[in-house]
Each structure stands twice: as C-alpha cells, then as structure tokens.
mmCIF file as gemmi writes it, N, C-alpha and C atoms, coordinates in Angstrom:
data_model
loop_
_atom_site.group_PDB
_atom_site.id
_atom_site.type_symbol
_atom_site.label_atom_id
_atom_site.label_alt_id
_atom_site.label_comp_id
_atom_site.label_asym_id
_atom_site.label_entity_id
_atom_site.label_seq_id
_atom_site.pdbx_PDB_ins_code
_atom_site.Cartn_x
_atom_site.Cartn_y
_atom_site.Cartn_z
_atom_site.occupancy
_atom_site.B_iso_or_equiv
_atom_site.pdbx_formal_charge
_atom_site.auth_seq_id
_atom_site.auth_asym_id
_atom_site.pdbx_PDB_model_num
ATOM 1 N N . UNK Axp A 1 ? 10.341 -7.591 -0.944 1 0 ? 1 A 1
ATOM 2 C CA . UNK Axp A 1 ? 10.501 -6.388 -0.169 1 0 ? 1 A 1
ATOM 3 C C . UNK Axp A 1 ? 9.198 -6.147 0.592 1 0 ? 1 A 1
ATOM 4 N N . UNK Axp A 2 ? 9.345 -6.025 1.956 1 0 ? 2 A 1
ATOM 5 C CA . UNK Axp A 2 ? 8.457 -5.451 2.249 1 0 ? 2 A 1
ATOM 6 C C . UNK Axp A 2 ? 7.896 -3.962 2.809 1 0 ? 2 A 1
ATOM 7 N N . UNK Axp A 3 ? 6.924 -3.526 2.797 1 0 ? 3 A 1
ATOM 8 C CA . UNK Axp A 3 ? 6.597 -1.823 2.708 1 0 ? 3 A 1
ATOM 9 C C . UNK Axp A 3 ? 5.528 -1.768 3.715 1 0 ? 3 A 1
ATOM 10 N N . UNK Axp A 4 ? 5.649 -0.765 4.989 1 0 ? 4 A 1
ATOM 11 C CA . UNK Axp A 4 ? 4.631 -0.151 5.782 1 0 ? 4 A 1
ATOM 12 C C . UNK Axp A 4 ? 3.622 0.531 5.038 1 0 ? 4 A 1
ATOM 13 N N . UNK Axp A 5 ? 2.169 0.67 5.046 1 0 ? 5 A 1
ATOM 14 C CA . UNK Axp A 5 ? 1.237 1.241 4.493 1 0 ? 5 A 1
ATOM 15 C C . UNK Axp A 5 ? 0.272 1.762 5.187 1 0 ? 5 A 1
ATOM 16 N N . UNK Axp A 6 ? 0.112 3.131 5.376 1 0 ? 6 A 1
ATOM 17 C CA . UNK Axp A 6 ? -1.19 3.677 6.221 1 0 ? 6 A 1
ATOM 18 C C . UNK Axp A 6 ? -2.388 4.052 5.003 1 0 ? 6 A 1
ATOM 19 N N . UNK Axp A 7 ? -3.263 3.411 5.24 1 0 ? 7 A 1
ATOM 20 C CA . UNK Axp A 7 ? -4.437 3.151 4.369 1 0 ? 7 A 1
ATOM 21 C C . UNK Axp A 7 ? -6.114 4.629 5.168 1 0 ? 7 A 1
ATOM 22 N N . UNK Axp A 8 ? -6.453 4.713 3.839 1 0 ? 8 A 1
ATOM 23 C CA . UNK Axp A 8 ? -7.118 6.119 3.913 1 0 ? 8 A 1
ATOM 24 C C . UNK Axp A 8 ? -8.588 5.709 3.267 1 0 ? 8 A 1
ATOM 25 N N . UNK Axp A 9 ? -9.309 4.911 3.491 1 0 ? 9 A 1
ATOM 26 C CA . UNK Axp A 9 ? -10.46 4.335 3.174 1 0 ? 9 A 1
ATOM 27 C C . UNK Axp A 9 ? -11.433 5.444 2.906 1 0 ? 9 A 1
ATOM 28 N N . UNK Axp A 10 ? -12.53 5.058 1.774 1 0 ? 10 A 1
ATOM 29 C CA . UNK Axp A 10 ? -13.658 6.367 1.652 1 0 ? 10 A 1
ATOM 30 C C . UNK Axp A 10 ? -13.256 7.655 0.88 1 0 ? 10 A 1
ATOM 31 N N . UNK Axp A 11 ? -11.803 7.817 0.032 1 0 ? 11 A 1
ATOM 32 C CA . UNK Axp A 11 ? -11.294 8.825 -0.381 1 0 ? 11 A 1
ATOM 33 C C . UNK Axp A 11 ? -11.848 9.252 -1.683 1 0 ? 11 A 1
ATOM 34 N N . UNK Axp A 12 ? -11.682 10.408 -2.011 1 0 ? 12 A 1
ATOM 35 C CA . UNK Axp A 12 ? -12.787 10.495 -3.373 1 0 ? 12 A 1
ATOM 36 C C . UNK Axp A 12 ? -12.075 10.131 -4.459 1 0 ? 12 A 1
ATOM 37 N N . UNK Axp A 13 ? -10.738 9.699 -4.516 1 0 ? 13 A 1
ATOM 38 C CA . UNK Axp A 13 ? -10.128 8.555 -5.602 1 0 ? 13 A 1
ATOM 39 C C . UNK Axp A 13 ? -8.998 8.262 -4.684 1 0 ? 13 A 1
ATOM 40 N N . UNK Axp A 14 ? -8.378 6.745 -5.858 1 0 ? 14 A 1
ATOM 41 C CA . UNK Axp A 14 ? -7.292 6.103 -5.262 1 0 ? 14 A 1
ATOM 42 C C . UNK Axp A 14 ? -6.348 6.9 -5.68 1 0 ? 14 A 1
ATOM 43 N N . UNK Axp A 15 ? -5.239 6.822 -4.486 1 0 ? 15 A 1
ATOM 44 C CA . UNK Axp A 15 ? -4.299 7.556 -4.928 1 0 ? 15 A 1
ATOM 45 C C . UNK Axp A 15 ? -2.766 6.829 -4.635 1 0 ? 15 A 1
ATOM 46 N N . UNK Axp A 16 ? -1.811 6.56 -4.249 1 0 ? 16 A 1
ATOM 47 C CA . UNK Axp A 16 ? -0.388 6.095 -3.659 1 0 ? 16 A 1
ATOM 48 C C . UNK Axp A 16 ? 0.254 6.944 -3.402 1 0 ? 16 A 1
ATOM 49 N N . UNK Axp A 17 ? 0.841 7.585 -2.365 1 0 ? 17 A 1
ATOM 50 C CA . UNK Axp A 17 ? 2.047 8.479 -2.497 1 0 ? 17 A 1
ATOM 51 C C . UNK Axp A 17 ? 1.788 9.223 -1.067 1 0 ? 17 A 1
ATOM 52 N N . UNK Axp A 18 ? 3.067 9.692 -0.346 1 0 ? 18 A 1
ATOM 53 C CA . UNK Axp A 18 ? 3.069 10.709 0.619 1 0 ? 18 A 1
ATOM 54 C C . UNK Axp A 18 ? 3.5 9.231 1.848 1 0 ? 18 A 1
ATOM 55 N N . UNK Axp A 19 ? 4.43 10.32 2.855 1 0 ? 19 A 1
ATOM 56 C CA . UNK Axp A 19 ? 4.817 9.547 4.086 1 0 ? 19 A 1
ATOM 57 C C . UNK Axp A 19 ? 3.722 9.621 5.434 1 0 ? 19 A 1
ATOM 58 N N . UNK Axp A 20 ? 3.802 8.683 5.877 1 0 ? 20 A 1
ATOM 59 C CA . UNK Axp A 20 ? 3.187 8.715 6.939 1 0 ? 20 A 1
ATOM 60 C C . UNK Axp A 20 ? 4.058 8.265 8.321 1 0 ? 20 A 1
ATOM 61 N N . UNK Axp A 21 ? 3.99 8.924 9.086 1 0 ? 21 A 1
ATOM 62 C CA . UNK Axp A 21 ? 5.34 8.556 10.495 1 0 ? 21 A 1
ATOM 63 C C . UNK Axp A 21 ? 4.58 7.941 11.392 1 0 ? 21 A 1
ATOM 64 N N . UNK Axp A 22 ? 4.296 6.995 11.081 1 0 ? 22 A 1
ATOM 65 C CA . UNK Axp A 22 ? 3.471 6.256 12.288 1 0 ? 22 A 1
ATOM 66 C C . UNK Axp A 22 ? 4.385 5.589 13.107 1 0 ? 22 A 1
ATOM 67 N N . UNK Axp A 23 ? 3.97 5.175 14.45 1 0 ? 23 A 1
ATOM 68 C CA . UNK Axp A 23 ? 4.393 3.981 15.416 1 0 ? 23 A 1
ATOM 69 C C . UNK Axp A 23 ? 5.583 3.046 14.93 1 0 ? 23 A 1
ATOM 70 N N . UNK Axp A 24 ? 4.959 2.506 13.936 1 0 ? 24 A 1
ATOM 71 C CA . UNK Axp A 24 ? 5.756 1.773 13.318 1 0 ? 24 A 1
ATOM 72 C C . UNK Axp A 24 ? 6.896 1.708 12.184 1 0 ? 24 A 1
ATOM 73 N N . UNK Axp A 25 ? 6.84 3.101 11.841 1 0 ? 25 A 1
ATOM 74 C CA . UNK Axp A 25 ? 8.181 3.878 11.423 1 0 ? 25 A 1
ATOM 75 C C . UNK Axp A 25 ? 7.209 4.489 10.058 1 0 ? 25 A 1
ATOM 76 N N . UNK Axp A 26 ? 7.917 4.881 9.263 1 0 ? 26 A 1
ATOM 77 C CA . UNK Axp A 26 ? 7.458 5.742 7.983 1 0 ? 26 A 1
ATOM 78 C C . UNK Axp A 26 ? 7.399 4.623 7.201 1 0 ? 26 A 1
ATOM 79 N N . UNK Axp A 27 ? 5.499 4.942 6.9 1 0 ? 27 A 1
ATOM 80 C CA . UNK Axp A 27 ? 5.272 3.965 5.99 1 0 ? 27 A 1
ATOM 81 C C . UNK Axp A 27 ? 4.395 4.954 4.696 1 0 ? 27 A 1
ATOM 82 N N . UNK Axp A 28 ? 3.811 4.366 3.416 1 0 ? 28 A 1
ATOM 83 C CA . UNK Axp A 28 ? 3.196 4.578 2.233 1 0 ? 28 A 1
ATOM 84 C C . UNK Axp A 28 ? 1.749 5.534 2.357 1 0 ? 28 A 1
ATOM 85 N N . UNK Axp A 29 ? 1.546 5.71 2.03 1 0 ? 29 A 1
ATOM 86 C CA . UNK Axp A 29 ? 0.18 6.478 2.171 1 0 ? 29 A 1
ATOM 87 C C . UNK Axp A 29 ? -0.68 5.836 0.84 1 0 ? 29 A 1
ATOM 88 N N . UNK Axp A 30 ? -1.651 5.267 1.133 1 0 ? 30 A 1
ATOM 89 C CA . UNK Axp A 30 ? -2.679 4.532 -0.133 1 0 ? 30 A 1
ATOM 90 C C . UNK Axp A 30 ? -4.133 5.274 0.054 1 0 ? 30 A 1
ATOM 91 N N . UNK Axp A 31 ? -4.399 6.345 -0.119 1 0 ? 31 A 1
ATOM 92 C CA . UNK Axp A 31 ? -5.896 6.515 -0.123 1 0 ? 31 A 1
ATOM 93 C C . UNK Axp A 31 ? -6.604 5.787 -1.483 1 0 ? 31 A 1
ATOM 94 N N . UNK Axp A 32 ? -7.694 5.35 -1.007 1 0 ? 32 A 1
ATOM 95 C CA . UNK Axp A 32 ? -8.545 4.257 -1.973 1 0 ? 32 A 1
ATOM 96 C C . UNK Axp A 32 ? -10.21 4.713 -1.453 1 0 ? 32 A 1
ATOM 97 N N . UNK Axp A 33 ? -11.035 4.656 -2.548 1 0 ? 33 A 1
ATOM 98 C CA . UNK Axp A 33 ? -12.127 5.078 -2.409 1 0 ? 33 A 1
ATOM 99 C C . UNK Axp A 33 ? -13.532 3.887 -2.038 1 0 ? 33 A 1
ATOM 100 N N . UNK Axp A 34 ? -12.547 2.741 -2.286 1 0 ? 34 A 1
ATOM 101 C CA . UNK Axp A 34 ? -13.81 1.607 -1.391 1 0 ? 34 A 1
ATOM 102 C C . UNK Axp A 34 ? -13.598 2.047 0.334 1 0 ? 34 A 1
ATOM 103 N N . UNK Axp A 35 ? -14.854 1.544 0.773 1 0 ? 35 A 1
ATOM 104 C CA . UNK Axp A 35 ? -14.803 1.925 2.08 1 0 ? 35 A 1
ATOM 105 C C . UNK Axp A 35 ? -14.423 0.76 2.961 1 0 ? 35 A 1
ATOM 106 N N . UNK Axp A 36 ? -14.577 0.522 4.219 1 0 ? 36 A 1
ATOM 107 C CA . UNK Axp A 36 ? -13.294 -0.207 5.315 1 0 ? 36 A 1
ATOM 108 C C . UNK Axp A 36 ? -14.601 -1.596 5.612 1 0 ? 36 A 1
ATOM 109 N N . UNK Axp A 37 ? -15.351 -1.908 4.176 1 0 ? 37 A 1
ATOM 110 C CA . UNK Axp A 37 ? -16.629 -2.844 4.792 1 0 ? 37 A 1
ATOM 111 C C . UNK Axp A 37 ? -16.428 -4.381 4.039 1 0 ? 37 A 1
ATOM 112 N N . UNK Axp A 38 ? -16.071 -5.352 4.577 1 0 ? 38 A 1
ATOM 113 C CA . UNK Axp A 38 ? -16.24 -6.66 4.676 1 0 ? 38 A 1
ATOM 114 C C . UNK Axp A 38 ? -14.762 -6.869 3.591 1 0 ? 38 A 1
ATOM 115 N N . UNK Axp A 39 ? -13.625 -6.129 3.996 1 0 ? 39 A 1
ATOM 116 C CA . UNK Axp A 39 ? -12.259 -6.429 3.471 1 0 ? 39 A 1
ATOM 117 C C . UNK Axp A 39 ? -12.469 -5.663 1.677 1 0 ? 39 A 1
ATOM 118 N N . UNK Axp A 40 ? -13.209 -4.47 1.476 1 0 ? 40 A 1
ATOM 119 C CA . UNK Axp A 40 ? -13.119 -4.128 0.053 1 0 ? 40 A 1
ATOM 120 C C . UNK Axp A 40 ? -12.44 -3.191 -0.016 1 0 ? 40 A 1
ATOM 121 N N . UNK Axp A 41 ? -11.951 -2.535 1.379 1 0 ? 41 A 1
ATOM 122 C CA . UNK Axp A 41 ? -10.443 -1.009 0.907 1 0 ? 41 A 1
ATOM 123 C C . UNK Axp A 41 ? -9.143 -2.308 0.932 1 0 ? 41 A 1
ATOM 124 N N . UNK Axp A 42 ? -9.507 -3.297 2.145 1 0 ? 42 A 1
ATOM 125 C CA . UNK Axp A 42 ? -7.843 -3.839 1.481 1 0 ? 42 A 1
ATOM 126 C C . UNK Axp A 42 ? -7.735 -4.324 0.175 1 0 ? 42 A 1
ATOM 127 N N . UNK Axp A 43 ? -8.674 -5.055 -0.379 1 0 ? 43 A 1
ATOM 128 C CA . UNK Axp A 43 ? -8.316 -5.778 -1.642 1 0 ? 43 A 1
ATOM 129 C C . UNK Axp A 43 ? -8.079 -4.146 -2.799 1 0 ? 43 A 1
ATOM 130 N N . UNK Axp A 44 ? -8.52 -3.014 -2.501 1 0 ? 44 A 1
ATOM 131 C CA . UNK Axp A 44 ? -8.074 -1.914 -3.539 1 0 ? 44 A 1
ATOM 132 C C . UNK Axp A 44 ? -7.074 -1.864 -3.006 1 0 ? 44 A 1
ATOM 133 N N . UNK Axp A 45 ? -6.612 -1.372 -1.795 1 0 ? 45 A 1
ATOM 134 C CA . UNK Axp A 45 ? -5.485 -1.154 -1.609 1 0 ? 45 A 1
ATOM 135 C C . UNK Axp A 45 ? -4.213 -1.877 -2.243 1 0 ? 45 A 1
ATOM 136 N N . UNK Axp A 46 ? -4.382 -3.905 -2.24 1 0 ? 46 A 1
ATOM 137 C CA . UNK Axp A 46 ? -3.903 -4.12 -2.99 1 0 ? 46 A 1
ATOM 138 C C . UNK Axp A 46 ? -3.456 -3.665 -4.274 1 0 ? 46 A 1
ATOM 139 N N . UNK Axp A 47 ? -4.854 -3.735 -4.91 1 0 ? 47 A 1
ATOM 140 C CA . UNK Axp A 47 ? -4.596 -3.564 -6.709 1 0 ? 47 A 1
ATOM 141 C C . UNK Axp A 47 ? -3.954 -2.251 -6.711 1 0 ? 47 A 1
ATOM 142 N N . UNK Axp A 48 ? -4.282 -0.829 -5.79 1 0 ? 48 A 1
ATOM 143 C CA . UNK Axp A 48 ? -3.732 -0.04 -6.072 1 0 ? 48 A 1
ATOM 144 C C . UNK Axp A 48 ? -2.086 -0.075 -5.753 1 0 ? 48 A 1
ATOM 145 N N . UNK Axp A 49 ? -1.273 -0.574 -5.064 1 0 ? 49 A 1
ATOM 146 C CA . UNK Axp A 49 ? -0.088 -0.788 -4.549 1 0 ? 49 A 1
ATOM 147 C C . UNK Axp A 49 ? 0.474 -1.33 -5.779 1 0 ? 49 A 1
ATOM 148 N N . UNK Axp A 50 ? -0.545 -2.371 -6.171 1 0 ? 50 A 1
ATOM 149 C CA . UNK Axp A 50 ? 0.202 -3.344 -7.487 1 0 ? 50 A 1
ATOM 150 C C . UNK Axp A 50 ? 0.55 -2.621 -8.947 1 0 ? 50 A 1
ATOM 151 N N . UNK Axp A 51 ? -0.329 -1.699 -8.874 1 0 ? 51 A 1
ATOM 152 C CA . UNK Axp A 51 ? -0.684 -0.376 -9.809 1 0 ? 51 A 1
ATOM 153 C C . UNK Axp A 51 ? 0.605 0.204 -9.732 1 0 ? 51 A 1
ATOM 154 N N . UNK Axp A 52 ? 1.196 0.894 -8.984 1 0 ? 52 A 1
ATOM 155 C CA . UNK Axp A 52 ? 1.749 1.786 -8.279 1 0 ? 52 A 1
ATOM 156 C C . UNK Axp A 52 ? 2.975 1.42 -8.196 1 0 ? 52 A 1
ATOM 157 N N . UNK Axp A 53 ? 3.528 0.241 -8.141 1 0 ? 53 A 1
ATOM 158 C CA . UNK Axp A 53 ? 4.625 -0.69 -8.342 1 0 ? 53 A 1
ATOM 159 C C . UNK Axp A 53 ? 5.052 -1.064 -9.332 1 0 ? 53 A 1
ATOM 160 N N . UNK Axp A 54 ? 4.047 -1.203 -10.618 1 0 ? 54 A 1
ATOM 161 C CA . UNK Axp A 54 ? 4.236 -1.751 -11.59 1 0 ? 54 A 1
ATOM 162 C C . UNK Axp A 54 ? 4.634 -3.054 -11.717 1 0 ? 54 A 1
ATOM 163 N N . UNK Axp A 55 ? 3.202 -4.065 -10.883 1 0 ? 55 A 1
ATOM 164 C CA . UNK Axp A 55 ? 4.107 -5.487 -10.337 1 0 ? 55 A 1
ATOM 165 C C . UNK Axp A 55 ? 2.169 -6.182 -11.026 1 0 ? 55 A 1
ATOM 166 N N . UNK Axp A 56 ? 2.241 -7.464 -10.998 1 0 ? 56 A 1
ATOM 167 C CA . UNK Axp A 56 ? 1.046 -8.223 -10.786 1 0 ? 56 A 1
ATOM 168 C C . UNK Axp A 56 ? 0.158 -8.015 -9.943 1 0 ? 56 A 1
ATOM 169 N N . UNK Axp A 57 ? -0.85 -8.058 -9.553 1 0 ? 57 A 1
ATOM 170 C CA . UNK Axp A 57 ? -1.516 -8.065 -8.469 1 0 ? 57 A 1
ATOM 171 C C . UNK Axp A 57 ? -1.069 -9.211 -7.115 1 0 ? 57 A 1
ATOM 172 N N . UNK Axp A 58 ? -1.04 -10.665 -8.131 1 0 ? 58 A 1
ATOM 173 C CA . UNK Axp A 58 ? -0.413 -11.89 -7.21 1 0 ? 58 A 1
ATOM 174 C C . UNK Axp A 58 ? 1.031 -11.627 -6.956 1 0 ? 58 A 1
ATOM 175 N N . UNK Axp A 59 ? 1.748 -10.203 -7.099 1 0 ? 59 A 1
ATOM 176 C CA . UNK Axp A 59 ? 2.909 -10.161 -6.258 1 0 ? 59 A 1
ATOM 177 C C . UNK Axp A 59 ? 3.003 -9.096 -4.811 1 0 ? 59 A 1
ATOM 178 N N . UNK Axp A 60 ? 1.597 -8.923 -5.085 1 0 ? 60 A 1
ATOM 179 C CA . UNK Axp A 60 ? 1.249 -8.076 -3.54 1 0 ? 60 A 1
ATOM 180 C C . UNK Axp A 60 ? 0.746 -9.256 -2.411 1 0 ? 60 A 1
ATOM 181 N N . UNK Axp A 61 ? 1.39 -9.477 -1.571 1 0 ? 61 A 1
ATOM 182 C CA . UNK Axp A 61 ? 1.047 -10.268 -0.68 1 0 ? 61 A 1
ATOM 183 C C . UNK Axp A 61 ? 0.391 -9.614 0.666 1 0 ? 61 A 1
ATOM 184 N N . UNK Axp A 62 ? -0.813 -9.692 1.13 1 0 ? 62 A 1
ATOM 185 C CA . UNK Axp A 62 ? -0.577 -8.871 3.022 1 0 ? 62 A 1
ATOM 186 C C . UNK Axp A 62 ? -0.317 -9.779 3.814 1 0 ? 62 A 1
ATOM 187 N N . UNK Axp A 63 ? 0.674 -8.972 4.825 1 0 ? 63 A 1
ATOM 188 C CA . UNK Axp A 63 ? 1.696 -9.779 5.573 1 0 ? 63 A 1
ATOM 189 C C . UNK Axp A 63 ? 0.49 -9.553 7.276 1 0 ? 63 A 1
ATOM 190 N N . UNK Axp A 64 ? 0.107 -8.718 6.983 1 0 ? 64 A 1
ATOM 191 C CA . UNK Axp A 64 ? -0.248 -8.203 8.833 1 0 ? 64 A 1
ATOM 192 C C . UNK Axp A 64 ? -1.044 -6.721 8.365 1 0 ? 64 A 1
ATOM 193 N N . UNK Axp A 65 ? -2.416 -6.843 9.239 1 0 ? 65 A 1
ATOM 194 C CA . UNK Axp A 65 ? -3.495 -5.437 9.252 1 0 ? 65 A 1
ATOM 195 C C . UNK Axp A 65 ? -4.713 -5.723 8.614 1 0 ? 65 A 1
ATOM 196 N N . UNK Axp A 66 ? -5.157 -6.848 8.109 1 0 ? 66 A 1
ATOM 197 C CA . UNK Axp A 66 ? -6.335 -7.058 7.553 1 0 ? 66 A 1
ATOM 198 C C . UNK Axp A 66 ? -7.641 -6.17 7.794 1 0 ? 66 A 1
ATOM 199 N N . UNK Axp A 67 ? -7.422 -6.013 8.877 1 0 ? 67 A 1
ATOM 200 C CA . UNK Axp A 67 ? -8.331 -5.221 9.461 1 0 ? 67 A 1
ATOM 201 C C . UNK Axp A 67 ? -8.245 -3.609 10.01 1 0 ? 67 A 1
ATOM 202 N N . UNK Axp A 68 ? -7.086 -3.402 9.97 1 0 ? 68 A 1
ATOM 203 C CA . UNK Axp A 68 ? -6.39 -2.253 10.513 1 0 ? 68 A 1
ATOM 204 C C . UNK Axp A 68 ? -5.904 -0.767 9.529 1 0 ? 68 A 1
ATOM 205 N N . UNK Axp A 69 ? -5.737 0.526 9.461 1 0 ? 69 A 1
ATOM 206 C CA . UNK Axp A 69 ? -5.194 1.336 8.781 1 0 ? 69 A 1
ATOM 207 C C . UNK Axp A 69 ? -4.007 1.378 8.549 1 0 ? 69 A 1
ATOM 208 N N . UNK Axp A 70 ? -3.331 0.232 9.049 1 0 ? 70 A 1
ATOM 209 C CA . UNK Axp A 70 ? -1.709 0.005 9.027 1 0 ? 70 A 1
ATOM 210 C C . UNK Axp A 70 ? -1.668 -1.067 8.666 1 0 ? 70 A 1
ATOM 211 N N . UNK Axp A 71 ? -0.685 -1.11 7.466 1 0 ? 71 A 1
ATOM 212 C CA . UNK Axp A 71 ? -0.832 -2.742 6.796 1 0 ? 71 A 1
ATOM 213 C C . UNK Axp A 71 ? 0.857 -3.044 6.92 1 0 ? 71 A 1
ATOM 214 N N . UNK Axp A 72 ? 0.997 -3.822 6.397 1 0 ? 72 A 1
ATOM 215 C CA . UNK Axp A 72 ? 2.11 -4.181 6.125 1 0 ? 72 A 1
ATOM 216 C C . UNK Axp A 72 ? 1.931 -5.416 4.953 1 0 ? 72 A 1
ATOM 217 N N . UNK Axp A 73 ? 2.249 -4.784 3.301 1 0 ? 73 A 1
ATOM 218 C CA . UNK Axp A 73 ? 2.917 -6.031 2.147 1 0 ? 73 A 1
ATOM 219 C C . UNK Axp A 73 ? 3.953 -6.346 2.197 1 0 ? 73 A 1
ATOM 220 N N . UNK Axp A 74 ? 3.904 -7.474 1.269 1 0 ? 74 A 1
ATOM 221 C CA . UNK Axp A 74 ? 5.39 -7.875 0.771 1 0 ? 74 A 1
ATOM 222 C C . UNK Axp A 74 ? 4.911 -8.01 -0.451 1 0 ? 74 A 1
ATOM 223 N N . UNK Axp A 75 ? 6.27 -6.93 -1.141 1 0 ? 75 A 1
ATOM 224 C CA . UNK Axp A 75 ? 5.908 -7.155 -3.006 1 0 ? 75 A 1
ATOM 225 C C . UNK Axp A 75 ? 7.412 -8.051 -3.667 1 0 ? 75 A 1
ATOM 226 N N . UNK Axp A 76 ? 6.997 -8.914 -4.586 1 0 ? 76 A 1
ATOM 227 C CA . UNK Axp A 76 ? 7.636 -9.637 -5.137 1 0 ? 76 A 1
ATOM 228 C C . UNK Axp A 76 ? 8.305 -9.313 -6.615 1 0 ? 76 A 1
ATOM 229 N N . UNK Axp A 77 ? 9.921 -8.812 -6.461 1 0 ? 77 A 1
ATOM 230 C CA . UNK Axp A 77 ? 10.26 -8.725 -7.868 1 0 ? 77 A 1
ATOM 231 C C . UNK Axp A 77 ? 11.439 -7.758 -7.704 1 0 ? 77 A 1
ATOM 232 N N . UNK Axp A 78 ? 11.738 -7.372 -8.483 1 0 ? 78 A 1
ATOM 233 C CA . UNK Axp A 78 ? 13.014 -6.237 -8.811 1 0 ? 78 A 1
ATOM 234 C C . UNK Axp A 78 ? 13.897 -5.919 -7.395 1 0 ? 78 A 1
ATOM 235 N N . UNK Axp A 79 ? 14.676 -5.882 -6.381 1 0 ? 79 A 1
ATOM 236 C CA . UNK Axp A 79 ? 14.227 -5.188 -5.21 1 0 ? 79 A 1
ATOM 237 C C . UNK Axp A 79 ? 15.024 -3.74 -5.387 1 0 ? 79 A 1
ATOM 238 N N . UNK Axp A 80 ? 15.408 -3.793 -6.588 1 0 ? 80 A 1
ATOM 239 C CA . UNK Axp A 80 ? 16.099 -2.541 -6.689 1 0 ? 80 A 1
ATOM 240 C C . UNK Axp A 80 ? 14.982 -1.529 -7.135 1 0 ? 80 A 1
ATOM 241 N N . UNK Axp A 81 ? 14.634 -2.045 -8.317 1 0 ? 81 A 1
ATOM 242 C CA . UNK Axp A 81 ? 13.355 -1.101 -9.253 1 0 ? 81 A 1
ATOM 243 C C . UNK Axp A 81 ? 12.579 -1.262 -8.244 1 0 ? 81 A 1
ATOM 244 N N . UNK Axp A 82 ? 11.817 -1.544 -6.678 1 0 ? 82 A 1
ATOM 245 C CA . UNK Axp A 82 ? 10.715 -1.437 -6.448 1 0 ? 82 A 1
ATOM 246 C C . UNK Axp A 82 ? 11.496 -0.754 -4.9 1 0 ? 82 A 1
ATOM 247 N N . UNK Axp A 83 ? 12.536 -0.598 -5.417 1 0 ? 83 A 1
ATOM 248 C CA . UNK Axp A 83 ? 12.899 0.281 -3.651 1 0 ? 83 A 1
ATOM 249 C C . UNK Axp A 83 ? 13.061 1.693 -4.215 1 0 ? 83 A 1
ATOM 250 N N . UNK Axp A 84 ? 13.612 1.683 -5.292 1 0 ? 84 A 1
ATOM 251 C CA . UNK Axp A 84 ? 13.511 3.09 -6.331 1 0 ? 84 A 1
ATOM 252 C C . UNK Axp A 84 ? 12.489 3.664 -6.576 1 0 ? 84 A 1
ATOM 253 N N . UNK Axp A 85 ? 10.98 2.673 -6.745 1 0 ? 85 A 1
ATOM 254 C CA . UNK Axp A 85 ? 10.134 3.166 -6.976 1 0 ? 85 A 1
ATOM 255 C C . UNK Axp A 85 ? 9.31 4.149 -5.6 1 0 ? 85 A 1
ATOM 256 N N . UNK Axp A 86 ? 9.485 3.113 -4.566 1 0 ? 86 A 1
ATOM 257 C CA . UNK Axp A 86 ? 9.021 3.699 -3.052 1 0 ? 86 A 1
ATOM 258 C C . UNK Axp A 86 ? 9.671 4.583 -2.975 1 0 ? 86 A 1
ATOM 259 N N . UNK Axp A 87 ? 10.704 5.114 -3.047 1 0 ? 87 A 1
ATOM 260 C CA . UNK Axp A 87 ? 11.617 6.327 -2.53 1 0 ? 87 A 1
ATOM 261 C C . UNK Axp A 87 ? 10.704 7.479 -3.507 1 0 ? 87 A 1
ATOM 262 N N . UNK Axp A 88 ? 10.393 7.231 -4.67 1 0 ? 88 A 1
ATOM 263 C CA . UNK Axp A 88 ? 9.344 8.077 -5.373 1 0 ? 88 A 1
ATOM 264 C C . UNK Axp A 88 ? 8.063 8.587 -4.281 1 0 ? 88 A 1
ATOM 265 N N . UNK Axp A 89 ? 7.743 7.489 -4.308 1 0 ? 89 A 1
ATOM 266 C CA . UNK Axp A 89 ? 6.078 7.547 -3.909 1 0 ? 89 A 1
ATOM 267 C C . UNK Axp A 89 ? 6.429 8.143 -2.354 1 0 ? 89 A 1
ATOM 268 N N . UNK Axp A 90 ? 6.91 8.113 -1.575 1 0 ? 90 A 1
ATOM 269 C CA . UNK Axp A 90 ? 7.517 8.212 -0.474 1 0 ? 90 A 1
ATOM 270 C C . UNK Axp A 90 ? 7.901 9.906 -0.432 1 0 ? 90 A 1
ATOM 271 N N . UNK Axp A 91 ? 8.003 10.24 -1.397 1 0 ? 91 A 1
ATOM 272 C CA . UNK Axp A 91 ? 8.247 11.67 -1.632 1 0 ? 91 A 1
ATOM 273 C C . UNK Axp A 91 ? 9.266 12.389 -1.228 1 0 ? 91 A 1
C-alpha cells in the first residue's frame, strides 16, 4: 500500500496523525523531531511510520521526496489492517 506523507521536521516530538490536503491529494501528517539535515527527518520519518503501522522498519519503503516535505511510502503487509490503521491516523 502506498500512503502520501507531509513531513514536519524540527518538531518538539515525533508524532503520526492528522490530514494534510496537499497538491497531491490528502496525505499523513508525520511530525519528527530530527531536523531536514543530510537525510536524518526522512530516516525518522521512516521508523516513525513503521512505529505507527505496526510493521518492520524494512517494510517502509520511500517511493519519491527524499528531499522534499511530501513523501510518498510504500508499506508492506496486511492491506486491510494497514488501510484500517491510516483511516485512524488520518483522523
């Protein structure tokens, strides 16, 4: 499955949850408290998504945004339990 993510770098903790209506349709909201320097908010962002999913870390893949506040994963597993779970976090 894959999930739109608008990423919130520098936050005073990690968090998952809340919509964001961007461009590219309604995606995740990940605030994470590493900051946007030499790829260390995406790799939290990962672990936190993986967190948040209740999946592995190696089933968070990034598809597109390495560099960007708009990511786009693909998480690997359930697609029922992890579309159930987004509709949570998604609020």
């Amino acid at each position: 499955m894959r999930v739109l993510l608008r990423v919130k770098p520098g936050a005073s903790r990690t968090a998952v949850g809340g919509r964001y209506d961007g461009p590219s349709g309604p995606a995740l909201v990940v605030a994470v408290a590493a900051r946007a320097v030499e790829g260390q908010a995406t790799k939290a962002v990962l672990e936190a998504v993986a967190t948040a999913f209740d999946v592995r870390r190696s089933a968070v893949t990034l598809v597109r945004g390495a560099t960007s506040r708009d990511k786009l994963v693909e998480l690997d597993g359930d697609d029922v339990a992890l579309q159930a779970r987004l509709a949570e976090l998604l609020g």
